[in-house]
VMD Tcl script that draws the C-alpha trace (Angstrom):
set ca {
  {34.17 63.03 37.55}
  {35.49 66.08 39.35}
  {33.09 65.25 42.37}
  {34.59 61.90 42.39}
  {38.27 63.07 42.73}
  {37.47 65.25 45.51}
  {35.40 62.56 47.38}
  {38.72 60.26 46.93}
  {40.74 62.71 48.42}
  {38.77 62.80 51.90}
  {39.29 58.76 51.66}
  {43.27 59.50 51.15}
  {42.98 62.54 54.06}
  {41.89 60.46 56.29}
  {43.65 57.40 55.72}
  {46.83 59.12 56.00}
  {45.19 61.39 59.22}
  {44.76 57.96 61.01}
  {47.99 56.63 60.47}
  {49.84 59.34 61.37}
  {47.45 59.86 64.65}
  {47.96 56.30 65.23}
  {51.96 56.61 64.84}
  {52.39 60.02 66.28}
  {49.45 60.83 68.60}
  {48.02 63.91 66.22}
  {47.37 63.40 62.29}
  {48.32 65.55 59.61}
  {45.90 65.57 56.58}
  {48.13 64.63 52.82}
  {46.06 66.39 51.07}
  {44.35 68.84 52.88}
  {40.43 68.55 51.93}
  {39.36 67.59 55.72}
  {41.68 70.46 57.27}
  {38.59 72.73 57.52}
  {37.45 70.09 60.34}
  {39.96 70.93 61.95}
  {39.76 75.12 62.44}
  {37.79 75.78 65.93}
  {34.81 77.79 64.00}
  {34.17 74.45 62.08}
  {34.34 72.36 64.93}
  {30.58 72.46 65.31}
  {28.10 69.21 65.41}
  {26.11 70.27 62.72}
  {29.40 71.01 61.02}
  {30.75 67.43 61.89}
  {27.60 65.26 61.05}
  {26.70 66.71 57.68}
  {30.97 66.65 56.19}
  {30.26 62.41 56.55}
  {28.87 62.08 53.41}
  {31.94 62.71 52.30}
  {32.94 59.16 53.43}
  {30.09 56.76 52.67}
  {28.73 58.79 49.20}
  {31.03 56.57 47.01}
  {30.20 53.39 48.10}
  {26.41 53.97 48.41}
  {26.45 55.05 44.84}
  {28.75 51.96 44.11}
  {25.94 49.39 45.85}
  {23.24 51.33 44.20}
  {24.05 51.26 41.01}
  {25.66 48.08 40.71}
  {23.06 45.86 42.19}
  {21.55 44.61 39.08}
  {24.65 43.09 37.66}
  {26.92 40.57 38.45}
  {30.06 43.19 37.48}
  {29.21 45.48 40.17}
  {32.25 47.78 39.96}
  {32.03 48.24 35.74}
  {28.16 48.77 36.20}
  {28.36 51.27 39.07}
  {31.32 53.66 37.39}
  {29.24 53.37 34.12}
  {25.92 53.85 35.90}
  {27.40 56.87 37.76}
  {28.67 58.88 34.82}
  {25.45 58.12 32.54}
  {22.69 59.86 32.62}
  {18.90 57.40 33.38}
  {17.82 57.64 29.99}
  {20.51 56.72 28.11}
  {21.67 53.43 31.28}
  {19.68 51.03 29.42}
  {22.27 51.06 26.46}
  {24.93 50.42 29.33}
  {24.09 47.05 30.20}
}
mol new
graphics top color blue
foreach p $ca { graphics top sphere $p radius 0.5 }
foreach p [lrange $ca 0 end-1] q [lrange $ca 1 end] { graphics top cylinder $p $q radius 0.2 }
display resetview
């Protein structure tokens, strides 16, 4: 659960960074978890490429685990914070 706050808080980070780039012409993080990004000793490609899973983590685990049911958000948040041997009692 603590993983999945912090992974929400990129979403909000950069939601906000984009608007206020868009409005402004330089963003401003909310929160603050993407500011590292931003420091000139981060700004590195291997740096850059591997902070994205950050972004698309949630909803791969959201498609993964909700494919076998028609309720796709209930089964993926109860899929996600149950372990495999007990997801059969889930459903």
């Amino acid at each position: 659960m603590i993983v999945a706050v912090d992974q929400l808080m990129w979403y909000c980070d950069l939601a906000f960074f984009g608007l206020t780039w868009l409005c402004s012409g330089h963003g401003k993080f909310i929160v603050g978890v993407c500011s590292y990004l931003q420091r000139p000793e981060n700004m590195t490609v291997v740096r850059l490429a591997t902070s994205w899973h950050h972004v698309w983590f949630i909803p791969c685990v959201f498609y993964v685990r909700g494919e076998d049911c028609s309720d796709r958000v209930g089964t993926a948040v109860a899929h996600t914070f149950t372990p495999r041997r007990f997801s059969h009692a889930v459903v």
